[in-house]
Backbone as CSV, one residue per row, in Angstrom:
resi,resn,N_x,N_y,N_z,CA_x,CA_y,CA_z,C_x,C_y,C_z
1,UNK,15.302,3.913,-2.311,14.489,5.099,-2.050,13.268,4.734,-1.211
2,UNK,12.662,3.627,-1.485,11.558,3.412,-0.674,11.974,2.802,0.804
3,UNK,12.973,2.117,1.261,13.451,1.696,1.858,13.672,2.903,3.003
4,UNK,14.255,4.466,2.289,14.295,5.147,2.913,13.273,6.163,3.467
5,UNK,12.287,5.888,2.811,10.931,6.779,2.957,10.033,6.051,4.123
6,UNK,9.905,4.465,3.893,9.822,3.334,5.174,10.496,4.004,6.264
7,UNK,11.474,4.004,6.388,12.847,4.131,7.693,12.278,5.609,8.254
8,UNK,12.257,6.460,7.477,11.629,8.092,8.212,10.137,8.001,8.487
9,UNK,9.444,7.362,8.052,8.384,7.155,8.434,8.147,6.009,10.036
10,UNK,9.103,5.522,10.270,8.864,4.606,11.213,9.563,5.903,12.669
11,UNK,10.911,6.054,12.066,11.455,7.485,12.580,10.504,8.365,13.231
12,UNK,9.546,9.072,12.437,8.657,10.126,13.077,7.768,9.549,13.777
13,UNK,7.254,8.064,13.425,6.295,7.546,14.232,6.912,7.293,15.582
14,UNK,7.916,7.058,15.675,8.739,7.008,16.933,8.893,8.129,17.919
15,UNK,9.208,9.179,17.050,9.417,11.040,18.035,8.338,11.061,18.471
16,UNK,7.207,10.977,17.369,5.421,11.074,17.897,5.427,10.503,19.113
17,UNK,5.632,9.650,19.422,4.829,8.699,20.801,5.878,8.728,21.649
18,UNK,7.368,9.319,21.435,8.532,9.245,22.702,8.873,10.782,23.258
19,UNK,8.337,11.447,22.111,8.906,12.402,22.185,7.792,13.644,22.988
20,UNK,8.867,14.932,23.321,7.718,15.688,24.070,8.081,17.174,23.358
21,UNK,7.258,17.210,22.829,7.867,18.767,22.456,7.655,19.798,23.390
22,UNK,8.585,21.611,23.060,7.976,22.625,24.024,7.493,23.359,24.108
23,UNK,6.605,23.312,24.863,5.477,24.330,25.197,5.493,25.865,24.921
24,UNK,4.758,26.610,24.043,5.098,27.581,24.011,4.263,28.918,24.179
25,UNK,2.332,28.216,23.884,1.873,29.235,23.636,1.571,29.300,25.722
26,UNK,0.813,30.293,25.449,0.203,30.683,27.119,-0.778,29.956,27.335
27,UNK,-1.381,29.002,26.479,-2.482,28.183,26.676,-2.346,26.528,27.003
28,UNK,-1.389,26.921,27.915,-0.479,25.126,28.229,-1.306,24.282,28.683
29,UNK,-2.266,24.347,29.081,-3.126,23.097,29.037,-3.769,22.214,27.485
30,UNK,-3.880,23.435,26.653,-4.399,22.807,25.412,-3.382,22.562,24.503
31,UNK,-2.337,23.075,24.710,-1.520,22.587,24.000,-0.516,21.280,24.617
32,UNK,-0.428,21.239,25.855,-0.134,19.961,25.953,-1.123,18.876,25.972
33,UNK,-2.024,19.439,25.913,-3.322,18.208,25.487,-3.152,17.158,23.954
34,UNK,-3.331,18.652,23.012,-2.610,18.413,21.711,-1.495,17.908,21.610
35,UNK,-0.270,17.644,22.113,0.995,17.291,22.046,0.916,15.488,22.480
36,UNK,-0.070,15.630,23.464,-0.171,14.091,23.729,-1.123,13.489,22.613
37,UNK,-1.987,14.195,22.221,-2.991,12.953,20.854,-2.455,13.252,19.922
38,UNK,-1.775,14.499,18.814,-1.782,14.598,17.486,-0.078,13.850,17.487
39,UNK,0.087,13.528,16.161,1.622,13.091,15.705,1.687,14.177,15.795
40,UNK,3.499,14.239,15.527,4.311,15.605,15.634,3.879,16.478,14.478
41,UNK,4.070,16.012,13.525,3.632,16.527,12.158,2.770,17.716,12.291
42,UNK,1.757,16.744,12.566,0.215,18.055,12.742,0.052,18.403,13.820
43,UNK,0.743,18.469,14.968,0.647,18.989,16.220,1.521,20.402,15.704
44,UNK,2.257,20.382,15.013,2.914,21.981,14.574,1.907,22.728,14.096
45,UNK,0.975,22.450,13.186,0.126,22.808,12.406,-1.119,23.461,13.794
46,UNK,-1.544,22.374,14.375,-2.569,22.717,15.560,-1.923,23.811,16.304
47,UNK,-0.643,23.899,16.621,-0.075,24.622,17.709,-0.295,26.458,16.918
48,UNK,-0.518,26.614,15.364,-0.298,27.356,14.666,-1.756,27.871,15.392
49,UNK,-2.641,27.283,15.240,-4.115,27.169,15.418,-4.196,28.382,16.997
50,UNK,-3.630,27.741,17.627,-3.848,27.885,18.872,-3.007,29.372,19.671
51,UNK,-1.437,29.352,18.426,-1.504,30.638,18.566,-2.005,32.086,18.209
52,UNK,-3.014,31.368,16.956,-3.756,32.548,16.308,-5.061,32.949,17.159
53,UNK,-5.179,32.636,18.174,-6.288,32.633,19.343,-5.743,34.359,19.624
54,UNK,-4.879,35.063,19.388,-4.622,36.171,20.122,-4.907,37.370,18.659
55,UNK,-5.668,36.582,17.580,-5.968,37.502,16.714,-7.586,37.592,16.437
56,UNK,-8.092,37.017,17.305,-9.654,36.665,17.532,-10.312,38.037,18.693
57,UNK,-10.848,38.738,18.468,-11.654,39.418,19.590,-13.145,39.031,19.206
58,UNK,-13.395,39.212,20.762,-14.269,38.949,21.649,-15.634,40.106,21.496
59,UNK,-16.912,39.244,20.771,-17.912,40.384,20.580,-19.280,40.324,21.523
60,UNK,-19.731,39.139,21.538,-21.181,39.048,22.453,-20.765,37.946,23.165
61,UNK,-21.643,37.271,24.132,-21.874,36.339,24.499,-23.618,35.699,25.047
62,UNK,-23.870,34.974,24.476,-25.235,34.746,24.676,-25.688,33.370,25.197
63,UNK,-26.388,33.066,26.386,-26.687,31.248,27.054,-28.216,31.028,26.221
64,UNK,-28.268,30.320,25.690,-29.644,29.520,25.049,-29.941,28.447,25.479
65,UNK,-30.401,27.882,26.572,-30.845,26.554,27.338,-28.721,25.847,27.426
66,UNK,-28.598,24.895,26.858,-27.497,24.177,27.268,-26.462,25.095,26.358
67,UNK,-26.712,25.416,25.032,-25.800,26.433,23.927,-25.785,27.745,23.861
68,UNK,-24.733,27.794,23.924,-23.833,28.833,24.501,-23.250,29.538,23.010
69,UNK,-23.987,31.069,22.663,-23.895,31.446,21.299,-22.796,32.392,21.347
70,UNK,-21.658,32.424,20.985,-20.423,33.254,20.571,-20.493,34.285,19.421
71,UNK,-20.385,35.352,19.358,-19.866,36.043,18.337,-18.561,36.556,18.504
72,UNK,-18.178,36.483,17.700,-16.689,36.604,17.498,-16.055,37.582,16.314
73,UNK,-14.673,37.968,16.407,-13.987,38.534,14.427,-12.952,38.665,15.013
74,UNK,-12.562,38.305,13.242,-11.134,38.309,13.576,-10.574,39.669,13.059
75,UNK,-9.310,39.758,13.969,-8.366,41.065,14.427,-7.775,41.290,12.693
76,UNK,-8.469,42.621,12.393,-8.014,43.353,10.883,-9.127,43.203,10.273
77,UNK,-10.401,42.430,10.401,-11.368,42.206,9.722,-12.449,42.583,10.426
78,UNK,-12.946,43.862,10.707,-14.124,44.034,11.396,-15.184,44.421,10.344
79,UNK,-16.697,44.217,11.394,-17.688,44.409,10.462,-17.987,42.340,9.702
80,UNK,-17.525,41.524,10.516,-17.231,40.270,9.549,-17.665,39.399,10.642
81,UNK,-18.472,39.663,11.352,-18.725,38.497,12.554,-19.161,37.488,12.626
82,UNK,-18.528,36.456,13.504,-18.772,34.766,12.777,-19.543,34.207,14.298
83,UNK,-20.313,33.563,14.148,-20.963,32.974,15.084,-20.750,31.311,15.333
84,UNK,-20.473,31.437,16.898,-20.237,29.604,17.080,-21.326,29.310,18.141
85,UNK,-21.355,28.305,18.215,-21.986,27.579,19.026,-21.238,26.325,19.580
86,UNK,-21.714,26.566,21.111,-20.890,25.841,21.793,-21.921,24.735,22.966
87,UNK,-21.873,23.852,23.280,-22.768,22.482,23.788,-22.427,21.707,24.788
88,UNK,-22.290,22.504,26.126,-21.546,22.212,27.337,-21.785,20.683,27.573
89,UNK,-23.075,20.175,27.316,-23.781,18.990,27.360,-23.136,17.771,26.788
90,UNK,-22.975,18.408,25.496,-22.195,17.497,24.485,-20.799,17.105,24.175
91,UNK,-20.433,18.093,24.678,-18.841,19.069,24.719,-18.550,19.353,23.022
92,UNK,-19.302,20.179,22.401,-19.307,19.806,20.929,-19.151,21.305,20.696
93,UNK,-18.774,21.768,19.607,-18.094,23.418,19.090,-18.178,23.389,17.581
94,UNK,-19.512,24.115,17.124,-19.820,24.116,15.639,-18.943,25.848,15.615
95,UNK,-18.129,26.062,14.201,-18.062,27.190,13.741,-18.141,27.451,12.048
96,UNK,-18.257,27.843,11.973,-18.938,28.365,10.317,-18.210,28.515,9.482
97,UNK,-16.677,28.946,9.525,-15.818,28.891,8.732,-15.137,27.779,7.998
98,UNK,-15.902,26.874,8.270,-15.725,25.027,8.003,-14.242,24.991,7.887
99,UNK,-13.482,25.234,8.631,-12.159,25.201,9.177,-11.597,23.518,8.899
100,UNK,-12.511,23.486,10.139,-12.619,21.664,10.477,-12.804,20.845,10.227
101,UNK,-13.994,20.733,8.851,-14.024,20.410,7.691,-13.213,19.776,6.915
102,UNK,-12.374,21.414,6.911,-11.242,20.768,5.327,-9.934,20.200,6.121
103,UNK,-9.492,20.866,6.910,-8.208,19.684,7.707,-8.479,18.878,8.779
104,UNK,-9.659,19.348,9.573,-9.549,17.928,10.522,-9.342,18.033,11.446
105,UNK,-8.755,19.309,11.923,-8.559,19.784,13.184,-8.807,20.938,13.721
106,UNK,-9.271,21.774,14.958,-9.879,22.990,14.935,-9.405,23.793,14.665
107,UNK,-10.141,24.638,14.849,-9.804,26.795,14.144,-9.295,27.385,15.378
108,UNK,-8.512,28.664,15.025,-8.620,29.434,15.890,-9.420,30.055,16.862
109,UNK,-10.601,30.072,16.317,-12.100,30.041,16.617,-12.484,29.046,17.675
110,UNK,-12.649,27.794,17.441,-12.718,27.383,18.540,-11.725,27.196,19.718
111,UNK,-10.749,27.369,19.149,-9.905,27.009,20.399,-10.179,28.660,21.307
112,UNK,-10.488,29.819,20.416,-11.082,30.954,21.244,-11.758,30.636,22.256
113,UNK,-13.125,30.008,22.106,-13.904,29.290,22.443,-13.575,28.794,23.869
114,UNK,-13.029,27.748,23.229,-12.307,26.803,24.304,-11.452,27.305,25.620
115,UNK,-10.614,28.237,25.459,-10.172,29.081,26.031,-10.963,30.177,27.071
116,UNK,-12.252,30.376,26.483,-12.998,31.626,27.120,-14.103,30.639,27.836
117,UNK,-14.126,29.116,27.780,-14.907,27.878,28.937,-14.031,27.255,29.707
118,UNK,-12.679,28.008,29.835,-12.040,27.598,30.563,-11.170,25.941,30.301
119,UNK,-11.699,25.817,29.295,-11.291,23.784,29.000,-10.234,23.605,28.964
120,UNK,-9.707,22.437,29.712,-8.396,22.049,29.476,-8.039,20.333,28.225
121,UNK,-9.151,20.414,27.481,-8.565,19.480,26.594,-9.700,19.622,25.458
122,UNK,-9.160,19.234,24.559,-10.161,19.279,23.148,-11.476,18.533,23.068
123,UNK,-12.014,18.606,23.183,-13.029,17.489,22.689,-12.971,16.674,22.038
124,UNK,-13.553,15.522,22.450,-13.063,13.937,21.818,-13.731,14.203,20.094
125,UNK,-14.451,14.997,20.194,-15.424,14.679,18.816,-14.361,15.806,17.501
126,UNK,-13.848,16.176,18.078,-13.255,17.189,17.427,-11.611,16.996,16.936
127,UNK,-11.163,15.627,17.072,-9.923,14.426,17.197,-10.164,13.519,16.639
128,UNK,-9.861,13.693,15.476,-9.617,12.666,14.314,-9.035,11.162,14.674
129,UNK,-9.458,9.917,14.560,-8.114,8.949,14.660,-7.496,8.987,14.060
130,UNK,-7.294,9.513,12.521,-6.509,9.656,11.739,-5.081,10.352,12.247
131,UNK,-5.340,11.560,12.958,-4.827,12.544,13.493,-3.964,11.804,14.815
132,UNK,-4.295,10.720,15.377,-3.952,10.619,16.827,-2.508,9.394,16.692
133,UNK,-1.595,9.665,17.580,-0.225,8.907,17.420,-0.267,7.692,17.663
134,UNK,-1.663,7.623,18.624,-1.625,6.018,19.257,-2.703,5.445,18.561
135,UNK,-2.769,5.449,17.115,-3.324,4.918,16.538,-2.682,3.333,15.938
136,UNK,-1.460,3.632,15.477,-0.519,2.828,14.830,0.732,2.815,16.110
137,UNK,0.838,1.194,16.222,1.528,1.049,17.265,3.074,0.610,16.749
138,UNK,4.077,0.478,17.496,5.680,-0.098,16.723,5.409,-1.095,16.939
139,UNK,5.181,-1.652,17.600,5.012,-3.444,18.283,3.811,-3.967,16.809
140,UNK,3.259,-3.417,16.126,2.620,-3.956,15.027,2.742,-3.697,13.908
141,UNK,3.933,-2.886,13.573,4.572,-2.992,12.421,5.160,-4.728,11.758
142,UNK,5.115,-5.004,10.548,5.433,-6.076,10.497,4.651,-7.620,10.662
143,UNK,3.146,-7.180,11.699,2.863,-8.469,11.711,1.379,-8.481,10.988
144,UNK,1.212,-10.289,10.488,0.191,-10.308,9.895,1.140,-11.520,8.923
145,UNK,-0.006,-12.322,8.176,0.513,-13.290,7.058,1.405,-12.363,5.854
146,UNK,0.805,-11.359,5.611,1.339,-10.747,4.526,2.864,-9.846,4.466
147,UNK,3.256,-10.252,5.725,4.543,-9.436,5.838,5.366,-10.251,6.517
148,UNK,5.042,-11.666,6.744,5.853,-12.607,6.982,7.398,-13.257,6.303
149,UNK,6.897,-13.219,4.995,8.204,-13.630,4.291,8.270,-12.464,3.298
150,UNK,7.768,-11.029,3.369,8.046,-10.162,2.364,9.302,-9.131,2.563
151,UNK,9.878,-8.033,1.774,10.633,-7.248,1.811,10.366,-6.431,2.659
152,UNK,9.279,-5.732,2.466,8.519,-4.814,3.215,8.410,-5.204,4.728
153,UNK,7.692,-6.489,5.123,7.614,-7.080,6.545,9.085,-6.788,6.772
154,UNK,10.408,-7.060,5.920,11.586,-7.449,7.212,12.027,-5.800,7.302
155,UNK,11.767,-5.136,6.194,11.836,-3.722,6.384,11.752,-2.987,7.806
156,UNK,10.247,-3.239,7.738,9.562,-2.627,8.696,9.583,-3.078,10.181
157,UNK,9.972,-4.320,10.417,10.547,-5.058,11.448,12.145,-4.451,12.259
158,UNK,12.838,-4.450,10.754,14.028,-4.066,10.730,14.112,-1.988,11.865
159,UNK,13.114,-1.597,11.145,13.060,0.019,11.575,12.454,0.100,13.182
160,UNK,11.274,-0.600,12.937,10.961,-0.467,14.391,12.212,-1.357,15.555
161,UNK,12.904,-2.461,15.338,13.908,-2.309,16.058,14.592,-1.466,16.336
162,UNK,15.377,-0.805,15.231,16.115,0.165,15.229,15.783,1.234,16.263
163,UNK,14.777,2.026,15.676,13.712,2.992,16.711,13.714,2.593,17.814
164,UNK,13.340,1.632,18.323,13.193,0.867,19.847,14.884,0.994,20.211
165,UNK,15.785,0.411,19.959,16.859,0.338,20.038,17.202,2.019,20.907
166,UNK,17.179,2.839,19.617,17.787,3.921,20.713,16.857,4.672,21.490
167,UNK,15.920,4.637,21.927,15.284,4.986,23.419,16.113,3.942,24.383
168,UNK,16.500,2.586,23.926,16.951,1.859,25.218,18.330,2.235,25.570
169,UNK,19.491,2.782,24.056,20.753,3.319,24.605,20.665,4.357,25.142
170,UNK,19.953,5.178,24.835,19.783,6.388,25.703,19.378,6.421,27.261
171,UNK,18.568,5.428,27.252,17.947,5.000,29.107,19.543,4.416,29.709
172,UNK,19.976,3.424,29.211,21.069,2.710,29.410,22.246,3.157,29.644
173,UNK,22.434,4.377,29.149,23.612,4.925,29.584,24.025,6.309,30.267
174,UNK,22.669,6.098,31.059,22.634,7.338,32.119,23.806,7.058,33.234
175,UNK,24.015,5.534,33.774,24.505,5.306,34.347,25.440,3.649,34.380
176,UNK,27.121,3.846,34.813,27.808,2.715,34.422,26.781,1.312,35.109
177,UNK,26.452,1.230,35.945,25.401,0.393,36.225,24.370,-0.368,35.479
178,UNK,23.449,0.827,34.720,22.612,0.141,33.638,23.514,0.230,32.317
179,UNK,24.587,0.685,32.236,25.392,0.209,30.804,25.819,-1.237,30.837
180,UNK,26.341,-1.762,32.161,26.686,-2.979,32.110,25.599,-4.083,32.113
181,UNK,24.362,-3.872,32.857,23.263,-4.555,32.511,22.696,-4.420,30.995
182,UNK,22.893,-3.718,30.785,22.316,-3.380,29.168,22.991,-4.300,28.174
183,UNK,24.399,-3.932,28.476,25.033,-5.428,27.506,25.171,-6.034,27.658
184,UNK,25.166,-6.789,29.120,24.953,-8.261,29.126,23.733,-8.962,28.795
185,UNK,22.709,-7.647,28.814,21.294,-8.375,28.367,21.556,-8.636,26.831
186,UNK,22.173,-7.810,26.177,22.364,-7.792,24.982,23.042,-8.950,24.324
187,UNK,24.374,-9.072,24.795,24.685,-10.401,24.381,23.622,-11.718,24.715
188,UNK,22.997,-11.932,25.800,22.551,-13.170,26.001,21.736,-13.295,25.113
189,UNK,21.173,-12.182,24.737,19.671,-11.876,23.844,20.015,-12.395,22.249
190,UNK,21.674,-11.812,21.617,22.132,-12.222,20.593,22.218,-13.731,20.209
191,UNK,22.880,-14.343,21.451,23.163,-15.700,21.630,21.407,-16.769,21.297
192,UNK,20.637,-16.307,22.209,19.875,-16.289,21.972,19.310,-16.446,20.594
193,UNK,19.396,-15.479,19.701,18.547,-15.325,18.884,19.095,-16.314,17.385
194,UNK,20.695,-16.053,17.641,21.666,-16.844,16.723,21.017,-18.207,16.898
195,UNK,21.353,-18.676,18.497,21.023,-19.858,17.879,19.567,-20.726,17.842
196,UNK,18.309,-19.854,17.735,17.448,-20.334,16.885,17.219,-20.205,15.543
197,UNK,18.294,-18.986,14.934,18.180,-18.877,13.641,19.097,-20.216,13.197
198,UNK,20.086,-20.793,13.879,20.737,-22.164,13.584,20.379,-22.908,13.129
199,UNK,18.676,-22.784,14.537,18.127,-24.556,14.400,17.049,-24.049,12.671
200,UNK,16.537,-23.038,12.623,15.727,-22.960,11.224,16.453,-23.278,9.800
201,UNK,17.832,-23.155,10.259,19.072,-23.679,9.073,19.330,-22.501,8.511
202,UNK,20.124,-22.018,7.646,20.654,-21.311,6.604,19.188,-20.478,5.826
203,UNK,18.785,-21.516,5.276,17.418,-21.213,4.292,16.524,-19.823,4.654
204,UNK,16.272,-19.961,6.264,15.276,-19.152,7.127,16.353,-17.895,7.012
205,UNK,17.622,-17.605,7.600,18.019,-16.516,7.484,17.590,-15.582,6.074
206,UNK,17.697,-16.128,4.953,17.731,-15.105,3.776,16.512,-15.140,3.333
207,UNK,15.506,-15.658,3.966,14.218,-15.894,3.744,13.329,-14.293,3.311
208,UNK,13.447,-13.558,4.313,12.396,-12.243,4.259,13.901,-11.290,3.345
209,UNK,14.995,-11.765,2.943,15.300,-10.788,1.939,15.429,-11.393,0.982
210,UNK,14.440,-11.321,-0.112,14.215,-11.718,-1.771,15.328,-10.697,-2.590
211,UNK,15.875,-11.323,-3.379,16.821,-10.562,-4.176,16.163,-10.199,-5.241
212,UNK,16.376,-9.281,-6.113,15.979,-8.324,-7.544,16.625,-8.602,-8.315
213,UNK,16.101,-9.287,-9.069,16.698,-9.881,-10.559,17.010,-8.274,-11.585
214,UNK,17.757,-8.121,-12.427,17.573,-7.086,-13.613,16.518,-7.089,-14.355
215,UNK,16.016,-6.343,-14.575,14.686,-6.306,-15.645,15.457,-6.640,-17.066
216,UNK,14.219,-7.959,-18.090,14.213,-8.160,-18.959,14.745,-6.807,-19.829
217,UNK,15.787,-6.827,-21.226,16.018,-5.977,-22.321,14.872,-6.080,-22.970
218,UNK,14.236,-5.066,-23.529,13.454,-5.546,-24.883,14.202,-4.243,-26.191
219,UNK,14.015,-5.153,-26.960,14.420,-3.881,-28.341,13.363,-2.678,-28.126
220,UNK,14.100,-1.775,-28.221,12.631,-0.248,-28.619,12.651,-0.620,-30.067
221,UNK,11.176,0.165,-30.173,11.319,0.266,-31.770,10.972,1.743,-32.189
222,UNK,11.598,2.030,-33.201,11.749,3.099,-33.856,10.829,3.272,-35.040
223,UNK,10.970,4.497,-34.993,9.923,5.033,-36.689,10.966,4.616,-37.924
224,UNK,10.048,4.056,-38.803,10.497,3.669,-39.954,10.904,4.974,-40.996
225,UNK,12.111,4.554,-41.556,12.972,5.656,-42.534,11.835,6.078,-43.715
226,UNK,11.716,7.232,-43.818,11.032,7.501,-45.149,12.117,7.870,-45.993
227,UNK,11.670,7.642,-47.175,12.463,7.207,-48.909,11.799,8.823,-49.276
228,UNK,12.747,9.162,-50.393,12.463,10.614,-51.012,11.862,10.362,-52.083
């Protein structure tokens, strides 16, 4: 089970950074902005964000030296007007509904905002690293002392090959040309790899997979019989 929760997790980290999703709202600059920093995951979630921009109307607009004061409400809720502030200077977008706050990524509200300054990308301050795909790389899955000879290290070694693997069959077999380069790289690469696992001996192969003993029996113990 964990083995398999590892494997989908290396999986999505993979779609995240290969993959392109499609475009849908009318605001294609910010949403392909979003599509390139957030994982897939929460880029659905943001994209939700961004289509609720068409339930926002438009109430004042006011310039205060560099901040730029918005009033705004949202569509079914009038009489409820929320005020933002916006910091051409800074590129920074406070709104009041602490949206951003609790998940981490903006409101409908600002991306209103954002939309009505014309911007074509989010603001850096407003982009979590948590949030961003190229945070955690495949090429560093696996390394470090602590995942050298563990389960987990050959796990995770094991997935990000995998992952890597099919972006390259897929490139590879656009055409009979790069299919035949592809496997001859492949074999040499095998040959290769066999025989340095040779020279490490036997020992090194089964090394990063530790086997699982059965867990110790112990007696349960039970409640003692009561006498009449």
């Amino acid at each position: 089970m964990v083995r398999e929760y590892r494997n989908n997790e290396l999986e999505a980290h993979f779609k995240s950074i290969h993959g392109n999703p499609v475009i849908t709202t009318c605001l294609d600059p910010l949403e392909r902005f979003a599509a390139n920093v957030y994982t897939r995951e929460l880029f659905l979630d943001v994209r939700r964000e961004i289509v609720g921009v068409g339930g926002v109307n438009f109430v004042t607009k006011v310039r205060r030296s560099t901040t730029i004061v918005y009033t705004i409400e949202d569509y079914g809720i009038p009489g409820r007007p929320l005020t933002l502030l916006y910091d051409r200077v800074v590129n920074r977008v406070q709104c009041p509904c602490q949206f951003w706050l609790r998940k981490g990524y903006p409101c409908r509200h600002m991306f209103f905002v954002l939309k009505h300054e014309h911007a074509r990308k989010i603001p850096s301050k407003l982009v979590l690293n948590r949030w961003r795909k190229d945070t955690k790389s495949l090429e560093n899955y696996g390394e470090g002392r602590a995942y050298e000879c563990s389960e987990r290290g050959f796990l995770l070694r094991q997935g990000a090959l995998h992952s890597a693997s099919q972006w390259f069959s897929f490139v590879a077999t656009h055409s009979p040309g790069l299919f035949k380069t592809a496997m001859s790289g492949i074999r040499a690469l095998c040959e290769q790899i066999e025989a340095a696992c040779d020279q490490k001996g036997p020992s090194a192969k089964g090394r990063d997979t530790p086997s699982v003993k059965d867990p110790v029996v112990v007696k349960t113990k039970v409640a003692p019989g009561l006498r009449k």
